[in-house]
C-alpha positions as CSV (number, residue, x, y, z in Angstrom):
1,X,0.0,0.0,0.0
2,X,3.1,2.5,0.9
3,X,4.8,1.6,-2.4
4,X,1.3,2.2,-3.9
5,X,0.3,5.8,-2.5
6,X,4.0,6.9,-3.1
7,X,4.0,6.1,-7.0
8,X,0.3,7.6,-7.2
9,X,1.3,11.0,-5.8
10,X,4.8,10.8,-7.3
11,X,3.0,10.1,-10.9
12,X,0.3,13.4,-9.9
13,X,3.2,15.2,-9.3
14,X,5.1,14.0,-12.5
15,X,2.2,14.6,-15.3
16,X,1.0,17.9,-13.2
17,X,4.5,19.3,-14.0
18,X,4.9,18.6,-17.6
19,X,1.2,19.8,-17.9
20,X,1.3,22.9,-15.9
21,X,4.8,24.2,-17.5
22,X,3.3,23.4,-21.1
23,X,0.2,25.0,-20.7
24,X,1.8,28.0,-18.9
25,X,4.5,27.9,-22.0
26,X,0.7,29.2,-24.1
27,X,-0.5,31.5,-21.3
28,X,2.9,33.2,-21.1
29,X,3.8,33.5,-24.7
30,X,-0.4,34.5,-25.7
31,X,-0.2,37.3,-22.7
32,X,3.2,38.6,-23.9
33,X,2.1,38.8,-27.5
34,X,-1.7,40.5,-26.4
35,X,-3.7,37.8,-27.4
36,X,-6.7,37.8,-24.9
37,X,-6.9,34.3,-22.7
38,X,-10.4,33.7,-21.4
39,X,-9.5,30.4,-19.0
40,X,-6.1,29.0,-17.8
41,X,-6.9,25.9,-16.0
42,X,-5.1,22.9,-14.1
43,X,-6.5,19.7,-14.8
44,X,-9.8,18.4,-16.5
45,X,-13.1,18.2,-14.9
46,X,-15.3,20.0,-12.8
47,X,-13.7,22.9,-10.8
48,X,-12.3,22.6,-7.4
49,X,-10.9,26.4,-7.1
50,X,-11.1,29.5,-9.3
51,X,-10.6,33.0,-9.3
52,X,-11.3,35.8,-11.6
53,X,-8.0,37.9,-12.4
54,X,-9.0,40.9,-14.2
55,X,-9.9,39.2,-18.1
56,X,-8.7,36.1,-16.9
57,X,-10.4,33.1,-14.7
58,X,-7.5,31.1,-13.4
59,X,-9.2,26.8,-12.6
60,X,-7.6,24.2,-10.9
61,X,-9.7,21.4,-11.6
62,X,-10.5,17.4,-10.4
63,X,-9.0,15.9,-12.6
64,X,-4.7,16.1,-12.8
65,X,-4.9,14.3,-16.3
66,X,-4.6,17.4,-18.1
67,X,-4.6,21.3,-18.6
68,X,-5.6,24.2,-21.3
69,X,-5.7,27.5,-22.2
70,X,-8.6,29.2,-23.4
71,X,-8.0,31.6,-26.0
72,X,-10.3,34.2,-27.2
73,X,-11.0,33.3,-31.1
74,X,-9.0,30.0,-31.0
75,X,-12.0,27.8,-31.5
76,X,-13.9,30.0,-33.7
77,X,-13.5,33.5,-35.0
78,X,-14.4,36.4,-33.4
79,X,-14.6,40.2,-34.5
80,X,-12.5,41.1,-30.7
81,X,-9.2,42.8,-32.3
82,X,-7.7,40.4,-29.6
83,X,-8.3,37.4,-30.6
84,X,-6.1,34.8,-31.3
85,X,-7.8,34.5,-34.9
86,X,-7.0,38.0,-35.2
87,X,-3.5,38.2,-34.5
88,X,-0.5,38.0,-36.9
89,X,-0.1,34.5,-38.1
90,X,3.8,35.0,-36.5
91,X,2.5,35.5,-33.1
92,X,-0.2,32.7,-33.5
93,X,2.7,30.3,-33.9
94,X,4.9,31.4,-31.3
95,X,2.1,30.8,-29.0
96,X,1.6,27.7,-29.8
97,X,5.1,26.4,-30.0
98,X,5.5,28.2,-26.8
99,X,4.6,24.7,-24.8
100,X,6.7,22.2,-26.3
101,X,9.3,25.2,-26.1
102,X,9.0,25.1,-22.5
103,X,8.7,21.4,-21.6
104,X,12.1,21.0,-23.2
105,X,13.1,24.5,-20.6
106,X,12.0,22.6,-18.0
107,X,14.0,19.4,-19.3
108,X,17.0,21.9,-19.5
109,X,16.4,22.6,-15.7
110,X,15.8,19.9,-14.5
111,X,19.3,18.2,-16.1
112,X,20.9,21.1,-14.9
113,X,20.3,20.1,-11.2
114,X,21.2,16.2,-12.1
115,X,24.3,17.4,-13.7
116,X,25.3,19.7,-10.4
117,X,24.2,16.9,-8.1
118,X,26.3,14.0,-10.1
119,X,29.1,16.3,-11.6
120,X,29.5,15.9,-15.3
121,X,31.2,12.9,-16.8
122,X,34.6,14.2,-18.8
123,X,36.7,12.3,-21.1
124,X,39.4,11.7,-18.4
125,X,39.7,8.1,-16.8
126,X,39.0,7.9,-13.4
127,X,39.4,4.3,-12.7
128,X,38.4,0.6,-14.1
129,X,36.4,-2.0,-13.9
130,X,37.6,-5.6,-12.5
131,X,38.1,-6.8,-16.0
132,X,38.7,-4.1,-17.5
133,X,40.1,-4.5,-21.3
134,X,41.8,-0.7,-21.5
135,X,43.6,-1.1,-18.2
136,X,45.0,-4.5,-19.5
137,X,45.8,-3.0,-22.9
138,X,47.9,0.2,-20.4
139,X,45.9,3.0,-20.4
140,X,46.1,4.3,-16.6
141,X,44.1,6.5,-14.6
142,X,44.6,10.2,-15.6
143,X,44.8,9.8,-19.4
144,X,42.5,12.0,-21.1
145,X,40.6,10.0,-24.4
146,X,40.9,12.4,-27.4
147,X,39.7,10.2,-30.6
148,X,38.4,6.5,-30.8
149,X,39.1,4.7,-33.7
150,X,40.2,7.7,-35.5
151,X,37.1,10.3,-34.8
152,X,37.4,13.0,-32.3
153,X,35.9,13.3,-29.3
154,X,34.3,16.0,-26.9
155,X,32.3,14.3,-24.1
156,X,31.7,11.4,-22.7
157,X,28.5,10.5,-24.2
158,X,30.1,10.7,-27.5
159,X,32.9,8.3,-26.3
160,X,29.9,5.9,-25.3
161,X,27.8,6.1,-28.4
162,X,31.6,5.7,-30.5
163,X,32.8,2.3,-28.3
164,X,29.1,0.8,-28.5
165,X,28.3,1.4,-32.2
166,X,31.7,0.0,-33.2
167,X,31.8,-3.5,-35.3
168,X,35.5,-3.6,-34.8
169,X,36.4,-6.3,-32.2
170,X,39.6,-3.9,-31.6
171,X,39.3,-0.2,-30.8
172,X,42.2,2.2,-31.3
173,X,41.9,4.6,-28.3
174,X,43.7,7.0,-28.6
175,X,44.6,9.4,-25.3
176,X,46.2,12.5,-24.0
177,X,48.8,11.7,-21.0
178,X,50.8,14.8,-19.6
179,X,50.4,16.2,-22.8
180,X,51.4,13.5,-25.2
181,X,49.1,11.4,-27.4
182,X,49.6,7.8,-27.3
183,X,46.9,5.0,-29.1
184,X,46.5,2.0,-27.6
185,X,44.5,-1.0,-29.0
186,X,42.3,-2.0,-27.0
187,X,39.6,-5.4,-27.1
188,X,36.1,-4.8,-27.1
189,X,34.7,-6.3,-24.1
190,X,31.5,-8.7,-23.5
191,X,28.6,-5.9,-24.1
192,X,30.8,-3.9,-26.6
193,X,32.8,-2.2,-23.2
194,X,36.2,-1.3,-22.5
195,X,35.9,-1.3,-18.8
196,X,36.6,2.8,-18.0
197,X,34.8,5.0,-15.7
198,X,35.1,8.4,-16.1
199,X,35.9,11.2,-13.8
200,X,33.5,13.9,-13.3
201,X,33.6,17.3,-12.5
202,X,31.0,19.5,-10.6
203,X,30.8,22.9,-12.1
204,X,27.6,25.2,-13.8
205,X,29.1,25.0,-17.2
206,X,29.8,21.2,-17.2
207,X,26.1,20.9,-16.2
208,X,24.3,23.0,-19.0
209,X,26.8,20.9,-21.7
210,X,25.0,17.7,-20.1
211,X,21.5,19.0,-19.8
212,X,21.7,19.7,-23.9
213,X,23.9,16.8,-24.7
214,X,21.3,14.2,-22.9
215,X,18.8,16.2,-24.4
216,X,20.5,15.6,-27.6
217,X,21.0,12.2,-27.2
218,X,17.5,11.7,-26.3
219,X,16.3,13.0,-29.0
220,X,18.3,10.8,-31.4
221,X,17.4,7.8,-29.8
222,X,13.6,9.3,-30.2
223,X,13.3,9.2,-33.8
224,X,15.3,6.1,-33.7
225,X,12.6,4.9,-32.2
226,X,9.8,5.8,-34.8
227,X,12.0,5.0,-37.8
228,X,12.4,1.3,-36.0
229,X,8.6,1.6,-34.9
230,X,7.5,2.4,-38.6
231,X,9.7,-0.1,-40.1
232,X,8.8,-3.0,-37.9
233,X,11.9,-3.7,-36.0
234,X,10.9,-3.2,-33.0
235,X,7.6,-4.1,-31.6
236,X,4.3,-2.5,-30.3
237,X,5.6,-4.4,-27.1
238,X,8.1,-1.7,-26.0
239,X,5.6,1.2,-26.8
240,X,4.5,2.5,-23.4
241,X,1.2,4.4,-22.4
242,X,0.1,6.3,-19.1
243,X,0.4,3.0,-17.1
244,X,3.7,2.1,-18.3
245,X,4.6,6.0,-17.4
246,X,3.3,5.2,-14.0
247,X,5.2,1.8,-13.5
248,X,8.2,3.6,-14.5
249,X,8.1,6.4,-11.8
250,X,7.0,4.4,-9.3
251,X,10.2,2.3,-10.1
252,X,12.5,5.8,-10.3
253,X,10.4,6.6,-6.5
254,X,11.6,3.9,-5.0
255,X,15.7,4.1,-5.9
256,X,15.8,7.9,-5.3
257,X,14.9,11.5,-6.5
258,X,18.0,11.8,-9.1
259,X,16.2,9.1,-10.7
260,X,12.2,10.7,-10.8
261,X,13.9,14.0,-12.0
262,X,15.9,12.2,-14.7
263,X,12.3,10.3,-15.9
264,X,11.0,14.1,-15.7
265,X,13.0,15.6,-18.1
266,X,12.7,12.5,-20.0
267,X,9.2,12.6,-20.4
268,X,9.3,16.6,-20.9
269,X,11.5,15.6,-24.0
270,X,9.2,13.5,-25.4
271,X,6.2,15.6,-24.9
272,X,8.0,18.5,-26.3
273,X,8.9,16.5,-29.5
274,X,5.7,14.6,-30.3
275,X,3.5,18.1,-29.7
276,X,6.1,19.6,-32.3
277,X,4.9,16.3,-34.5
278,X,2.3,17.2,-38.0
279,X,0.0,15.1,-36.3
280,X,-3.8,16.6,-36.5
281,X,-5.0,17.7,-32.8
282,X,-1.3,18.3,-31.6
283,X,0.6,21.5,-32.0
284,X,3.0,20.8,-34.8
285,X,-0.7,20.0,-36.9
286,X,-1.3,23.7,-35.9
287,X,1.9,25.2,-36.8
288,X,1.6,23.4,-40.2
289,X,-2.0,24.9,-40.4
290,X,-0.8,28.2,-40.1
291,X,2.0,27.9,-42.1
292,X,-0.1,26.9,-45.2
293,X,-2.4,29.8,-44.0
294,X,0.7,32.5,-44.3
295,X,1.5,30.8,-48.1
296,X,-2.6,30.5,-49.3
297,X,-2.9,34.6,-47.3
298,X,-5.9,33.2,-46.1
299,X,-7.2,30.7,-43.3
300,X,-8.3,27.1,-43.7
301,X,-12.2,27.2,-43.6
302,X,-13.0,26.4,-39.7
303,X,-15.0,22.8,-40.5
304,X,-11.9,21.5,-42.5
305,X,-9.4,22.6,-39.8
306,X,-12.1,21.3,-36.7
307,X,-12.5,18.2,-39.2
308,X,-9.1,17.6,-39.2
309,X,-8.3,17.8,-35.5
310,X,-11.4,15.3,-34.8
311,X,-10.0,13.0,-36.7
312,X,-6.3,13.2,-35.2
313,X,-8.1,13.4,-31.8
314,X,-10.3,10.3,-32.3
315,X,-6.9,8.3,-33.5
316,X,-5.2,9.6,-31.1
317,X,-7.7,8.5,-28.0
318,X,-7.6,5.0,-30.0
319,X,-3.7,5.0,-29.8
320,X,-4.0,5.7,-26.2
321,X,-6.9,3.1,-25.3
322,X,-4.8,0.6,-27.1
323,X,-1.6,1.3,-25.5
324,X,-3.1,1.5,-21.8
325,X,-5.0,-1.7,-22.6
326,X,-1.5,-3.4,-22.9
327,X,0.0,-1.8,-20.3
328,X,-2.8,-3.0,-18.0
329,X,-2.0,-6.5,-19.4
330,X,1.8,-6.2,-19.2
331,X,2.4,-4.8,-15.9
332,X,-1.1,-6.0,-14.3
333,X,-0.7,-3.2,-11.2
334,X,1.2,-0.2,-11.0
335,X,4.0,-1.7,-9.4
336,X,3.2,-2.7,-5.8
């Protein structure tokens, strides 16, 4: 039951941060740009608190499963030289890239605290494993890696992504010590490792270059993901909905708070990138919308556009029953 009510509120916490900073990322920006915004609510449902702030009623609502902004003329057009309808077709889309824009912020932030409370991995050894292939090839503690089979390298990620993605059963390392380059060849280990562990340094700058090289990374591996998801290599299997989400941070609750923040500005990437998707009822469907809007110097008739984003909404709610239905199956519980 502890393990239970500690992923629930962990997981509230979790989706009520990603939806709060998202929605507030189309408050902020529609404010800024003087597009009137009628509602800003937390959460779905019925109303549980609300107050009227001058053209404004700010909502927090029953339901955390979600959030929105109500815009003056976003739904249909209105004459109110406010409007969203009414503004310039360059401040429409700022506002509406504004959220994905600042779940990835919040991603930013939130890496930024991992990478002051971990230090930042560098590309200077700090020791070895027990069977360690480098150490037996003579690479010491203190050598600095500079290149790995020929390519350059900058970070440690990329030192990583350069050793596992290697077909060569033999690496050439090559390594900085007290200022002179050496190359050793070193054996590629059982799981494609050398056996190094790197030494990291705690400093503000070290941590921004992690927060936007894992965000980088991520990212890669993200549309790695859809190009193997499109093409059939990798199943439906490994697709995971709310309840996988929730098995996940319950997991990441129980082995420490490093390890919720890191699944946070995971899923903050990932909702910033599949918003930013064409897909019809999401905000890159939007952007695309008003894109073709700016090239045609007129808007899409309202039916077509609300047609569209039925559509997109309906598939999307079917993707999402679908997914949860084999979560439910998969995991059977949240994770007790």
């Amino acid at each position: 039951m502890t393990s239970f009510i500690v992923t629930a509120i962990t997981s509230i916490i979790v989706f009520l941060l990603v939806i709060l900073i998202h929605e507030f990322g189309h408050f902020a920006v529609a404010k800024a740009v003087g597009i009137k915004v009628n509602e800003f609510s937390i959460g779905m449902g019925p109303s549980i608190y609300s107050k009227q702030a001058e053209e404004t009623l700010y909502s927090v609502r029953a339901l955390p499963i979600g959030g929105y902004v109500a815009m003056e003329g976003e739904e249909e057009a209105t004459s109110d030289p406010r409007s969203f309808n009414n503004a310039p077709i360059f401040k429409r889309i700022l506002v509406v890239a504004a959220g994905a824009f600042m779940n990835f912020v919040l991603a930013i932030v939130v890496l930024v605290i991992i990478g002051l409370s971990l230090g930042s991995a560098t590309t200077t050894i700090a020791d070895f494993t027990e069977e360690s292939t480098a150490k037996s090839a003579g690479i010491i503690s203190g050598d600095r890696i500079i290149s790995i089979d020929g390519n350059e390298v900058d970070s440690w990620q990329e030192i990583i992504n350069l050793i596992s993605s290697s077909k060569s059963e033999k690496l050439d390392i090559g390594i900085n010590r007290d200022g002179e380059n050496k190359v050793f060849k070193v054996d590629r280990g059982e799981e494609g490792k050398i056996g190094i562990i790197s030494k990291t340094e705690r400093s503000f700058s070290g941590a921004i270059s992690y927060a936007f090289s894992t965000i980088a990374f991520i990212t890669v591996e993200i549309f790695k993901f859809f190009q193997r998801l499109f093409t059939g290599s990798v199943s439906f299997n490994e697709v995971s909905g709310p309840v996988g989400i929730i098995v996940q941070i319950g997991t990441a609750a129980r082995t420490g708070i490093l390890n919720v923040l890191l699944l946070l500005a995971f899923i903050n990437i990932n909702v910033g990138i599949f918003n930013l998707l064409p897909i019809p009822a999401l905000d890159g469907s939007k952007i695309v919308i008003l894109i073709i809007e700016s090239i045609r110097k007129k808007p899409m008739p309202q039916e077509k556009e609300g047609l569209i984003n039925l559509i997109g909404f309906v598939l999307l709610i079917g993707l999402l029953i679908v997914v949860t239905f084999k979560d439910i199956v998969n995991f059977g519980h949240f994770g007790g």
